[in-house]
PDB file of N, H, CA, C and O in Angstrom:
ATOM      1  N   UNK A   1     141.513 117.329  30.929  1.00  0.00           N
ATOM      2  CA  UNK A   1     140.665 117.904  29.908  1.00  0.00           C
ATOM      3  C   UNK A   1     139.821 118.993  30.572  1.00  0.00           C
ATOM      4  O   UNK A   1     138.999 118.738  31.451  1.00  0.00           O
ATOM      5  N   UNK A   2     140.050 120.138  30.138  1.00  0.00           N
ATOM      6  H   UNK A   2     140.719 120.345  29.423  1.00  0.00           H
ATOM      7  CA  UNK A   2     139.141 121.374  30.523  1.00  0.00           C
ATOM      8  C   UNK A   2     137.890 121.316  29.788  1.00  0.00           C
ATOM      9  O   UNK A   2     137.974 121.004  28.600  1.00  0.00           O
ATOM     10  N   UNK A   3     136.632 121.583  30.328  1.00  0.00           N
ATOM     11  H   UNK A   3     136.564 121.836  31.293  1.00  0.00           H
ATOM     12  CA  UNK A   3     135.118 121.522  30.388  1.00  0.00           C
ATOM     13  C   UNK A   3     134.490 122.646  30.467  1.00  0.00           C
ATOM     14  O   UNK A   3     135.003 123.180  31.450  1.00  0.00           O
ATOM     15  N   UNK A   4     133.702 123.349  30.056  1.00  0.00           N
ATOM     16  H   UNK A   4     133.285 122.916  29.257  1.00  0.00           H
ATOM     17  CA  UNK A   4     132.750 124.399  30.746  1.00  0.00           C
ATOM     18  C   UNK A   4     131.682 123.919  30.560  1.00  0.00           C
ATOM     19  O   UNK A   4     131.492 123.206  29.574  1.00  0.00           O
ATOM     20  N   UNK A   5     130.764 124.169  31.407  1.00  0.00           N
ATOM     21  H   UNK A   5     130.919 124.748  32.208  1.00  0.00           H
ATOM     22  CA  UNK A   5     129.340 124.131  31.388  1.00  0.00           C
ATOM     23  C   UNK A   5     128.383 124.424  32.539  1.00  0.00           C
ATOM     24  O   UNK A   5     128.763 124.436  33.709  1.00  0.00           O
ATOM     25  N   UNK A   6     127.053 124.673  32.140  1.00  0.00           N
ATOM     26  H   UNK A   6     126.744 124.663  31.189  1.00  0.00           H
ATOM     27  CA  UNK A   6     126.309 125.743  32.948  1.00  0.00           C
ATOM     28  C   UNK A   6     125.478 124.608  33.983  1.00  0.00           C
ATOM     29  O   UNK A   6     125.085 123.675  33.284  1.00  0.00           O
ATOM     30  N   UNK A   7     125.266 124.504  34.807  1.00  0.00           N
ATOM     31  H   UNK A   7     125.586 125.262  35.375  1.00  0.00           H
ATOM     32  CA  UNK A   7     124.928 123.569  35.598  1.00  0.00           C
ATOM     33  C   UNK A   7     124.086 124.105  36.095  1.00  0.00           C
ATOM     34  O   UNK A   7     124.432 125.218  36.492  1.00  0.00           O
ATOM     35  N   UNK A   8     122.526 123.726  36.394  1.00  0.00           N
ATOM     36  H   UNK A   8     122.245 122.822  36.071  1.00  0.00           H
ATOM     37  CA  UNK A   8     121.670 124.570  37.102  1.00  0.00           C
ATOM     38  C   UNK A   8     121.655 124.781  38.499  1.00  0.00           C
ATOM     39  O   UNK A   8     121.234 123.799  39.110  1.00  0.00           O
ATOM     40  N   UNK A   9     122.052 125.962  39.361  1.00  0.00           N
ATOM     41  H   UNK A   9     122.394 126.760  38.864  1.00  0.00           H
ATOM     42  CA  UNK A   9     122.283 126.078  40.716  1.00  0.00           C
ATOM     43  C   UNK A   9     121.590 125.085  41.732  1.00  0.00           C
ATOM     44  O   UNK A   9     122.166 124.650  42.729  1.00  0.00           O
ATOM     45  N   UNK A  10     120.119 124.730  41.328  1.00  0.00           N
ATOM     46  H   UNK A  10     119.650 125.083  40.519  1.00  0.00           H
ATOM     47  CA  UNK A  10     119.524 124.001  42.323  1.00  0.00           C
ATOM     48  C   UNK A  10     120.558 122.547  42.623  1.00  0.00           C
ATOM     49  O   UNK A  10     121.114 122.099  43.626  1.00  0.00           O
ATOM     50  N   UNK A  11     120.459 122.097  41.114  1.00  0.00           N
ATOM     51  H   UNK A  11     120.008 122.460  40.299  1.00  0.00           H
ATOM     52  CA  UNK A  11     121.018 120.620  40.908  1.00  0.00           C
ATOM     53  C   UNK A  11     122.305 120.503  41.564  1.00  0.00           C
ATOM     54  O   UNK A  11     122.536 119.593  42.361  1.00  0.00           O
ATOM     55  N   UNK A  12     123.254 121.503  41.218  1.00  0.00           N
ATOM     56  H   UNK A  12     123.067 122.243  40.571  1.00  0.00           H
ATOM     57  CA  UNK A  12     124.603 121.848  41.574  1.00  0.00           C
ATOM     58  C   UNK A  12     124.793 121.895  43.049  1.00  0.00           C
ATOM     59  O   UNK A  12     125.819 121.289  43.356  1.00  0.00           O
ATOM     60  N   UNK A  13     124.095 122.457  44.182  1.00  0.00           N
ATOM     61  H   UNK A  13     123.261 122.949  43.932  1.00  0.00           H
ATOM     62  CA  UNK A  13     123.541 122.935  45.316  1.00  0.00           C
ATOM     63  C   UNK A  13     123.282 121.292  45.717  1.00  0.00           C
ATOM     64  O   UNK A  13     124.037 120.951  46.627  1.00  0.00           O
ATOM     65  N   UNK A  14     122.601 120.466  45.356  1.00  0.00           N
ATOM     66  H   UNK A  14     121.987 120.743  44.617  1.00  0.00           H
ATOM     67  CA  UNK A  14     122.331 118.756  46.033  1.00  0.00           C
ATOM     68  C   UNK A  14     123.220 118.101  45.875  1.00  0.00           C
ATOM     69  O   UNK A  14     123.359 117.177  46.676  1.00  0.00           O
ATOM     70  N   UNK A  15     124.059 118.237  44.969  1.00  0.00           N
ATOM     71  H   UNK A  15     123.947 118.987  44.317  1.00  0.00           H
ATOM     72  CA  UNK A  15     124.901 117.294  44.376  1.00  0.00           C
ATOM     73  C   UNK A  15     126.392 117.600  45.313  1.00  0.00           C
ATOM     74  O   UNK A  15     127.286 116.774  45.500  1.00  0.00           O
ATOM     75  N   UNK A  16     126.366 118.611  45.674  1.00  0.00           N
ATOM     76  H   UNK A  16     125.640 119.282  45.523  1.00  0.00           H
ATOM     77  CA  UNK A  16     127.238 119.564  46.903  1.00  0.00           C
ATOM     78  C   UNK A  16     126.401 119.125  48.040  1.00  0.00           C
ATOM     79  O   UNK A  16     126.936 119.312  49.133  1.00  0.00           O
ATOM     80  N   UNK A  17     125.692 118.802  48.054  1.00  0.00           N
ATOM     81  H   UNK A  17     125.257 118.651  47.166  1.00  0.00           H
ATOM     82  CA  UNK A  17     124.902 118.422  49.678  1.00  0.00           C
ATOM     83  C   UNK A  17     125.199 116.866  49.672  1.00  0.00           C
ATOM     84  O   UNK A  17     125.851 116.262  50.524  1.00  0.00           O
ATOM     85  N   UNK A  18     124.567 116.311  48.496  1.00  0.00           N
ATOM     86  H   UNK A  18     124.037 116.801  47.804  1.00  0.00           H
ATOM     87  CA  UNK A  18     124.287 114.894  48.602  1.00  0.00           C
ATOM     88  C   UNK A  18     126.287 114.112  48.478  1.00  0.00           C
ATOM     89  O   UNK A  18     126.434 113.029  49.044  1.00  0.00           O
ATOM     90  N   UNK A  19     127.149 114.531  48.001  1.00  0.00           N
ATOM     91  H   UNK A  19     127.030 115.411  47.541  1.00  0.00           H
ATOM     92  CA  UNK A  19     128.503 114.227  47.726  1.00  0.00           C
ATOM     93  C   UNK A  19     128.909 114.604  48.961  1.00  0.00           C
ATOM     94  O   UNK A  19     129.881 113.997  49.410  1.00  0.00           O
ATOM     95  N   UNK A  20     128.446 115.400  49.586  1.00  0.00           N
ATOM     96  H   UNK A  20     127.656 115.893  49.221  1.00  0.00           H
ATOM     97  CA  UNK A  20     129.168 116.459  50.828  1.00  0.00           C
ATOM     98  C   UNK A  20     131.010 116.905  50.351  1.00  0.00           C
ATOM     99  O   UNK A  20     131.891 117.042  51.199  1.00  0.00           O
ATOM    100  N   UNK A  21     131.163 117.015  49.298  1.00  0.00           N
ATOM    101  H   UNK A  21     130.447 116.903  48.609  1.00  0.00           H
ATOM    102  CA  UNK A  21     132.105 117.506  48.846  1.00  0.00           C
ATOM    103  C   UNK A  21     132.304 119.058  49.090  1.00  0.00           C
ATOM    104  O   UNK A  21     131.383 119.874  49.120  1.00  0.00           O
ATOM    105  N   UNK A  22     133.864 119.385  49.287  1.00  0.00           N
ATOM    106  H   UNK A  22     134.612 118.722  49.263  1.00  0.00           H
ATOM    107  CA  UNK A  22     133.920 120.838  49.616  1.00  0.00           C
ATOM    108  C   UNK A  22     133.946 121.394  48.230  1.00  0.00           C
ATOM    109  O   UNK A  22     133.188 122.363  48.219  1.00  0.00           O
ATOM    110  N   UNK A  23     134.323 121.263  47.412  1.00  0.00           N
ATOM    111  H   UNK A  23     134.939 120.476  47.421  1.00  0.00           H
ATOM    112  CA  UNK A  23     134.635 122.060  46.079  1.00  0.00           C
ATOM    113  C   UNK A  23     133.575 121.348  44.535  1.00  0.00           C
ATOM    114  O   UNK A  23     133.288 120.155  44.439  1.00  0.00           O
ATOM    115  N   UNK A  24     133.204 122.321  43.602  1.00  0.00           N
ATOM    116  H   UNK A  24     133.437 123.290  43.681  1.00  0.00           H
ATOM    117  CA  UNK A  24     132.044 121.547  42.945  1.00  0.00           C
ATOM    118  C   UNK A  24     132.431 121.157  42.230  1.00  0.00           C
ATOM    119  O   UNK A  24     131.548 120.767  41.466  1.00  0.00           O
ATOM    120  N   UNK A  25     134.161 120.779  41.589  1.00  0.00           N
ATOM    121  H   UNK A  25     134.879 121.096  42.209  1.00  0.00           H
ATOM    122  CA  UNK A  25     134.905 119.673  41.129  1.00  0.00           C
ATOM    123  C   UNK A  25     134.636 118.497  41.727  1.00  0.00           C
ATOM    124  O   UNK A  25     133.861 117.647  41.291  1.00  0.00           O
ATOM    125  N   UNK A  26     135.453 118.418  43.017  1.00  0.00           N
ATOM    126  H   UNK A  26     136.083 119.109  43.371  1.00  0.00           H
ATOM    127  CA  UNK A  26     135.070 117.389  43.901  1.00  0.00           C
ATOM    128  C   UNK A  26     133.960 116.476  43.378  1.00  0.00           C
ATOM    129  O   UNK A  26     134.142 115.376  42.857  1.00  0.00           O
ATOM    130  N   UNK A  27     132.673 117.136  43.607  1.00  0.00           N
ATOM    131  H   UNK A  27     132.525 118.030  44.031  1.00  0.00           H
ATOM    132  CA  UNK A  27     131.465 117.159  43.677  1.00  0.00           C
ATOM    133  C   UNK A  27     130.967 116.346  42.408  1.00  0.00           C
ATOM    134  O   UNK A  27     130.354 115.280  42.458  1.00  0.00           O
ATOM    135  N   UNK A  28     131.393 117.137  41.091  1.00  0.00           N
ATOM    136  H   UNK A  28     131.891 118.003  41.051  1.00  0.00           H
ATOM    137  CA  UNK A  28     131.304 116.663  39.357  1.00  0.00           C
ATOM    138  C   UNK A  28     132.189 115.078  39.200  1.00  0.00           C
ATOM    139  O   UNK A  28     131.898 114.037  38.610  1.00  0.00           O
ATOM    140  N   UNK A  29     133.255 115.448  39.946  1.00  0.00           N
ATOM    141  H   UNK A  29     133.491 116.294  40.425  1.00  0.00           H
ATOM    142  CA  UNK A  29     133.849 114.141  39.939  1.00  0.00           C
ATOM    143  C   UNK A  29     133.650 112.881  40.375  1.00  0.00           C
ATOM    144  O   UNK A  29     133.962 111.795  39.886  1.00  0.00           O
ATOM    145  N   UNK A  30     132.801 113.330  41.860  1.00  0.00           N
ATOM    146  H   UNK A  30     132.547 114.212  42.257  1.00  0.00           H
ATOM    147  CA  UNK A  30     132.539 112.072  42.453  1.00  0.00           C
ATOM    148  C   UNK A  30     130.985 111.575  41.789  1.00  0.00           C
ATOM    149  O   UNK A  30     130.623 110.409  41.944  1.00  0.00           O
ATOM    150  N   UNK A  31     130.337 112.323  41.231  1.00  0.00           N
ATOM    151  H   UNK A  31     130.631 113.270  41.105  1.00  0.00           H
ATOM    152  CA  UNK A  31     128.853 112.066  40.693  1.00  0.00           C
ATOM    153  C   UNK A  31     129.451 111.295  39.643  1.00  0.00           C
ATOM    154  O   UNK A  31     128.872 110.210  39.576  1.00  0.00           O
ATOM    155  N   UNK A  32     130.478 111.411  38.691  1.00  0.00           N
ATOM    156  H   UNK A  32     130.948 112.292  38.745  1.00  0.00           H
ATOM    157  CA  UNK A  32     131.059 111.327  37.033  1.00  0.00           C
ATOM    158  C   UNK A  32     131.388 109.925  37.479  1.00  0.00           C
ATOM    159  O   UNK A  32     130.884 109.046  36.780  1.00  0.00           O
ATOM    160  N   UNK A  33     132.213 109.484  38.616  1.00  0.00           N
ATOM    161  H   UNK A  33     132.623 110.198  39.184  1.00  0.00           H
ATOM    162  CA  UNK A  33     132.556 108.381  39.185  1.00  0.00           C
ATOM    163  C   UNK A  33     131.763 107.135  39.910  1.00  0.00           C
ATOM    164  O   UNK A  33     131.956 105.947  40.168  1.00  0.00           O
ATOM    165  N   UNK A  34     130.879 108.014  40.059  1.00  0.00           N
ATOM    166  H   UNK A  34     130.722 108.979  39.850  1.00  0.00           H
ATOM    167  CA  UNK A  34     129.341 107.069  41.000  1.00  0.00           C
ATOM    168  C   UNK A  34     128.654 106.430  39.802  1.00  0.00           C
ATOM    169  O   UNK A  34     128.338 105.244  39.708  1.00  0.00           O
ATOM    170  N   UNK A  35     128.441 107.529  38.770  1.00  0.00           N
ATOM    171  H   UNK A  35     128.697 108.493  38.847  1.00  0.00           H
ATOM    172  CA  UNK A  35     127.548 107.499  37.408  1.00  0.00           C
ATOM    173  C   UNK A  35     128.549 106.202  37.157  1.00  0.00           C
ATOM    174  O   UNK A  35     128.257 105.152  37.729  1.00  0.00           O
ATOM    175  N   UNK A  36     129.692 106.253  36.335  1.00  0.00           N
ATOM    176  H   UNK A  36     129.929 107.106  35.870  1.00  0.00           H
ATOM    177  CA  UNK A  36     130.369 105.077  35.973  1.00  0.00           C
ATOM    178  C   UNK A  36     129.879 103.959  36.747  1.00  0.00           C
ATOM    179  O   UNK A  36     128.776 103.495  36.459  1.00  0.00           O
ATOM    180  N   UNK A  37     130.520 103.492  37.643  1.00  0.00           N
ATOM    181  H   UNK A  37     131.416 103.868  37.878  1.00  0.00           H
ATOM    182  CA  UNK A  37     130.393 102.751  38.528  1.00  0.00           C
ATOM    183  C   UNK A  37     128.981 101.559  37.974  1.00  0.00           C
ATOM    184  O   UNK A  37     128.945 100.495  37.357  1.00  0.00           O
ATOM    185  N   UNK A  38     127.825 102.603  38.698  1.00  0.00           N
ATOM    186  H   UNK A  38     127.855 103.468  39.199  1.00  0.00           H
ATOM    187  CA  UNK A  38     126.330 102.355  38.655  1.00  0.00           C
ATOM    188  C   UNK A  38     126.290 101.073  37.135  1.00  0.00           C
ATOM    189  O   UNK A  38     125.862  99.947  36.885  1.00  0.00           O
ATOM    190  N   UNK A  39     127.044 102.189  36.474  1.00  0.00           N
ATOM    191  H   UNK A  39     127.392 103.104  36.676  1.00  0.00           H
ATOM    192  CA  UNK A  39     126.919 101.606  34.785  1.00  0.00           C
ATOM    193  C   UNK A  39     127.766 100.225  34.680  1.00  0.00           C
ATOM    194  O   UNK A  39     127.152  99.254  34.236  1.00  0.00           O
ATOM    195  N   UNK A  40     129.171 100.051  35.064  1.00  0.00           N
ATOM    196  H   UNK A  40     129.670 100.840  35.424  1.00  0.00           H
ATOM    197  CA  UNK A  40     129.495  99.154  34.576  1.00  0.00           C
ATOM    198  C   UNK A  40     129.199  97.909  36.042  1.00  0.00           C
ATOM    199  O   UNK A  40     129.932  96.922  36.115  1.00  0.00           O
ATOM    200  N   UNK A  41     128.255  98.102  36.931  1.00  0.00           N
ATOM    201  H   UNK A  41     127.660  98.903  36.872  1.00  0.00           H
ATOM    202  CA  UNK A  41     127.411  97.091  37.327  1.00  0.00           C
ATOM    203  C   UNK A  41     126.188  96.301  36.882  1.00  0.00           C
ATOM    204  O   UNK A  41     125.785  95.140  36.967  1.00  0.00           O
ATOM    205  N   UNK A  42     125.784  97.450  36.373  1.00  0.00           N
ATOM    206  H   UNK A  42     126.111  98.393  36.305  1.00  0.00           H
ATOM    207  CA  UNK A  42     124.382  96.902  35.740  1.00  0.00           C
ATOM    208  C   UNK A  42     124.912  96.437  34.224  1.00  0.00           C
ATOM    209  O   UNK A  42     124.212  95.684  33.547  1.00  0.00           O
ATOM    210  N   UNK A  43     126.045  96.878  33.797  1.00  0.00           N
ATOM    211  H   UNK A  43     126.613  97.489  34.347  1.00  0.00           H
ATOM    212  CA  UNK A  43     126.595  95.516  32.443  1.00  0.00           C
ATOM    213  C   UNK A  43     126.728  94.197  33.114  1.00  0.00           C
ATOM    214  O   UNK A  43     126.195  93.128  32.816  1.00  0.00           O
ATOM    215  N   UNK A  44     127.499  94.470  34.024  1.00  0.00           N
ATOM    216  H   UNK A  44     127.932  95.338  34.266  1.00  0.00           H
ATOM    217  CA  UNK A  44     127.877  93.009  35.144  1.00  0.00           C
ATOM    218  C   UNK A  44     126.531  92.106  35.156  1.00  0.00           C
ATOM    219  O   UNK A  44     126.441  90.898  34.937  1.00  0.00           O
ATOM    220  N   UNK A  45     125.348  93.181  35.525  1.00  0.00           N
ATOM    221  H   UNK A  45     125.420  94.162  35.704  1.00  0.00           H
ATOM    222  CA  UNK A  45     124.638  92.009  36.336  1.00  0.00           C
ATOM    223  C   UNK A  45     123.813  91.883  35.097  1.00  0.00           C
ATOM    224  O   UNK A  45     122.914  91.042  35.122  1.00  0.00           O
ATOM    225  N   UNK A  46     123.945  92.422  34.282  1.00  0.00           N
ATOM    226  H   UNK A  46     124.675  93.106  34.262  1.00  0.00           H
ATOM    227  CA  UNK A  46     122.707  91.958  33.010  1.00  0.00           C
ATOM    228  C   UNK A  46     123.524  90.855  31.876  1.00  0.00           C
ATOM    229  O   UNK A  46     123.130  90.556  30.749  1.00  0.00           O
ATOM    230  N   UNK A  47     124.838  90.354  32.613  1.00  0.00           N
ATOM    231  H   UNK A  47     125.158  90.597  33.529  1.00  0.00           H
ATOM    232  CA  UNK A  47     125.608  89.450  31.691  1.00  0.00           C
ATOM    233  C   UNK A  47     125.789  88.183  32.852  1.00  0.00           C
ATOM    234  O   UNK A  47     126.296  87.075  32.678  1.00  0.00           O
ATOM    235  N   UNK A  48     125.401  88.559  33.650  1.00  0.00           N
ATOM    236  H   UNK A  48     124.990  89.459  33.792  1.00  0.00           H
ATOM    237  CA  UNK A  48     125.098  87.220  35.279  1.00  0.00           C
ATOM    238  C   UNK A  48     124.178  86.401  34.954  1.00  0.00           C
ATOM    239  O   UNK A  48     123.010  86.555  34.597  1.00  0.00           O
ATOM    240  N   UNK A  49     124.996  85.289  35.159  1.00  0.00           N
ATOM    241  H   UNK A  49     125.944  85.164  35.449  1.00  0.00           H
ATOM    242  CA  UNK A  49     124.201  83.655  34.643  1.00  0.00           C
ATOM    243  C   UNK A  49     124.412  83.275  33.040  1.00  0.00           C
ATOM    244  O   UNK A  49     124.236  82.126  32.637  1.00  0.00           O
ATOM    245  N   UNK A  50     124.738  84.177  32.323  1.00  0.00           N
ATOM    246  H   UNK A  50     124.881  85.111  32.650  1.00  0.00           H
ATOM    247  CA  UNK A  50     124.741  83.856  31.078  1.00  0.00           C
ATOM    248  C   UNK A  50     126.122  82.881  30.744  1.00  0.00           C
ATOM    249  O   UNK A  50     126.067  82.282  29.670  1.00  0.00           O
ATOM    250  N   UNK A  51     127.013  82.733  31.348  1.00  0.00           N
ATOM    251  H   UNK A  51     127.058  83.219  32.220  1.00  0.00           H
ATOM    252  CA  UNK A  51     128.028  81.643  30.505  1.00  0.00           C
ATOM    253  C   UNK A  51     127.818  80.384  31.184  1.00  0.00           C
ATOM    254  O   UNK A  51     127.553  80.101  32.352  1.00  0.00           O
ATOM    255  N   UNK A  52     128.019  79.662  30.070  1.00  0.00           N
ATOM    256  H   UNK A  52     128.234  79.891  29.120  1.00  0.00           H
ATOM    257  CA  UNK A  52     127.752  78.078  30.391  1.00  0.00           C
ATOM    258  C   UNK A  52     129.241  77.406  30.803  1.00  0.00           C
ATOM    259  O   UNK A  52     129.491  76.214  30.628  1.00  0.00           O
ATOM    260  N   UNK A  53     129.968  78.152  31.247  1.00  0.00           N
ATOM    261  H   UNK A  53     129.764  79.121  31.389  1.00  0.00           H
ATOM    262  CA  UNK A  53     131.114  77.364  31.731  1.00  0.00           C
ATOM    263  C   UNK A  53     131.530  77.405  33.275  1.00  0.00           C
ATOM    264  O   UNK A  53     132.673  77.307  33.721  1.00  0.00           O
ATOM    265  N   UNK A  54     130.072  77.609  34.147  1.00  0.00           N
ATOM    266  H   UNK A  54     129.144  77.688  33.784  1.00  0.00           H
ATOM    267  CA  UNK A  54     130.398  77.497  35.495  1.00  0.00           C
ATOM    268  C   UNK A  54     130.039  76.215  36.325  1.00  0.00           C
ATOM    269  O   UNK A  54     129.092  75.524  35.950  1.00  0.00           O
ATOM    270  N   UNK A  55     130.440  76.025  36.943  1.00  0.00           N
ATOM    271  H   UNK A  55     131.209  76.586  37.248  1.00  0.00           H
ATOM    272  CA  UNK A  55     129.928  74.385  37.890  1.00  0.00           C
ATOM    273  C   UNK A  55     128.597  74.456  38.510  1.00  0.00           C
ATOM    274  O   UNK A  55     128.193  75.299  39.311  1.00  0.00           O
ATOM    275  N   UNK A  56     127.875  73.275  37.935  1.00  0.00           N
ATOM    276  H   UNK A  56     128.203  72.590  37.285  1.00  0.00           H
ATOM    277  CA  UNK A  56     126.543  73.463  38.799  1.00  0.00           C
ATOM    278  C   UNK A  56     127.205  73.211  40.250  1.00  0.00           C
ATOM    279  O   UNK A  56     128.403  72.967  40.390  1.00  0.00           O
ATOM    280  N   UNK A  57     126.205  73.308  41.402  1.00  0.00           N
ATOM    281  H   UNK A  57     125.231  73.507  41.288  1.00  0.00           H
ATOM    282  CA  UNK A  57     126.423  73.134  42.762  1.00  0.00           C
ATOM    283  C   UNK A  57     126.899  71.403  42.799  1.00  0.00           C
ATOM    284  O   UNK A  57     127.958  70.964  43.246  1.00  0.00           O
ATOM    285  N   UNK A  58     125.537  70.457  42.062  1.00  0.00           N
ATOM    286  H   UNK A  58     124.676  70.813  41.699  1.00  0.00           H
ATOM    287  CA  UNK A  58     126.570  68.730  41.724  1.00  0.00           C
ATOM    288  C   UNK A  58     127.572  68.806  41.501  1.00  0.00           C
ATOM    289  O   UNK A  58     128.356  68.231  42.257  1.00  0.00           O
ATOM    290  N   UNK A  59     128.226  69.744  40.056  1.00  0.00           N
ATOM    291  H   UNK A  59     127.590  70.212  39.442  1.00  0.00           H
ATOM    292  CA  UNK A  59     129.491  69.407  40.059  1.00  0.00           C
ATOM    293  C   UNK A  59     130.666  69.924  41.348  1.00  0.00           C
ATOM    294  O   UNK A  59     131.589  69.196  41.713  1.00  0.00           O
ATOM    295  N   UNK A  60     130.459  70.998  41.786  1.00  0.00           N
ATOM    296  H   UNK A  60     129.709  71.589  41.489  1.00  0.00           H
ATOM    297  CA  UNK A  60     131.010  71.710  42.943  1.00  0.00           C
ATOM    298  C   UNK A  60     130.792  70.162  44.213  1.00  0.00           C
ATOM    299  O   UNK A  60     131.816  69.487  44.317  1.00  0.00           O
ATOM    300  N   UNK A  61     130.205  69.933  44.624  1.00  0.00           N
ATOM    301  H   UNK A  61     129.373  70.481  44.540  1.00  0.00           H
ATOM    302  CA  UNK A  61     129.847  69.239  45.646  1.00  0.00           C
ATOM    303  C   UNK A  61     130.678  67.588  45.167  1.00  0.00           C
ATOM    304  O   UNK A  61     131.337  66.891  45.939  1.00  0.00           O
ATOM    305  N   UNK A  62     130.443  67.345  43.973  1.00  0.00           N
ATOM    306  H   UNK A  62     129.908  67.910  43.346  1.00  0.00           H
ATOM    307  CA  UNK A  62     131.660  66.172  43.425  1.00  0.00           C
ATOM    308  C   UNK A  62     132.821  66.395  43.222  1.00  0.00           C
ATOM    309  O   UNK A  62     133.727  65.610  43.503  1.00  0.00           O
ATOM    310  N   UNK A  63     132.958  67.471  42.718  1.00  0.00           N
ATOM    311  H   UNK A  63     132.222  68.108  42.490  1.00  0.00           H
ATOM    312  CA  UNK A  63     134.506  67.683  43.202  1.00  0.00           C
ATOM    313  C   UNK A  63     135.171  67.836  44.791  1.00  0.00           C
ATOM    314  O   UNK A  63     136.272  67.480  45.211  1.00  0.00           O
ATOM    315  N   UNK A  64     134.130  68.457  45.426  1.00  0.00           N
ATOM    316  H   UNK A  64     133.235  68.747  45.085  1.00  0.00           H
ATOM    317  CA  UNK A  64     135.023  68.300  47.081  1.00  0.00           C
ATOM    318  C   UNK A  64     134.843  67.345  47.461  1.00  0.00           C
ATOM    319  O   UNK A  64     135.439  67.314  48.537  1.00  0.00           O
ATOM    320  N   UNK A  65     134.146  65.993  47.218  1.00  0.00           N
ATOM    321  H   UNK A  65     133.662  66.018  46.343  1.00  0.00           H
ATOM    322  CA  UNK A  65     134.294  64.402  48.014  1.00  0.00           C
ATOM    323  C   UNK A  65     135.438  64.283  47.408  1.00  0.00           C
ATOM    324  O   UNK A  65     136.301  64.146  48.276  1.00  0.00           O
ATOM    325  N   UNK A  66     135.895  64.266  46.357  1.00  0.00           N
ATOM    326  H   UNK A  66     135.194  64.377  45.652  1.00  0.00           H
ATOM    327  CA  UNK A  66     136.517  63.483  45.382  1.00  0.00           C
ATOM    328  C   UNK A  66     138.417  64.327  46.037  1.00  0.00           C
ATOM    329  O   UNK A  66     139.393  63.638  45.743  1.00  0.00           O
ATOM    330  N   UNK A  67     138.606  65.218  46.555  1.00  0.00           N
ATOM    331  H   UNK A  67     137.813  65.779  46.793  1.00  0.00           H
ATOM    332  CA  UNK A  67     139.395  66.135  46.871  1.00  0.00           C
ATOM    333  C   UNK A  67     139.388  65.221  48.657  1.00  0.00           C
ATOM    334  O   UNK A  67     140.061  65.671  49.584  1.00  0.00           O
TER     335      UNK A  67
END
């Protein structure tokens, strides 16, 4: 998918420093990819602890005598 858009030199300029990417594709891509990332962790961890179908540590610890 082809894109245009105006990116402000400063921002563009860190994001080329901070990626250390040679090309400012590179650069858009690996930020576009970091950004994701970031995101579908913090779904992860804001849905952590919530199901009731994991073993308390008792049950974990009764099942390995019992094994």
């Amino acid at each position: 998918m082809k894109t245009s858009l105006e990116i402000p030199d400063k921002e563009l300029r860190d994001l080329l420093r901070f990626t250390k990417a040679k090309t400012k594709r590179q650069a858009i891509v690996s930020a576009i990819v970091s950004y994701n990332r970031r995101k579908r962790m913090a779904a992860l961890v804001k849905s952590s602890g919530s199901s009731d179908t994991f073993m308390t540590h008792g049950e974990l610890m009764k099942m390995r005598e019992m094994e």
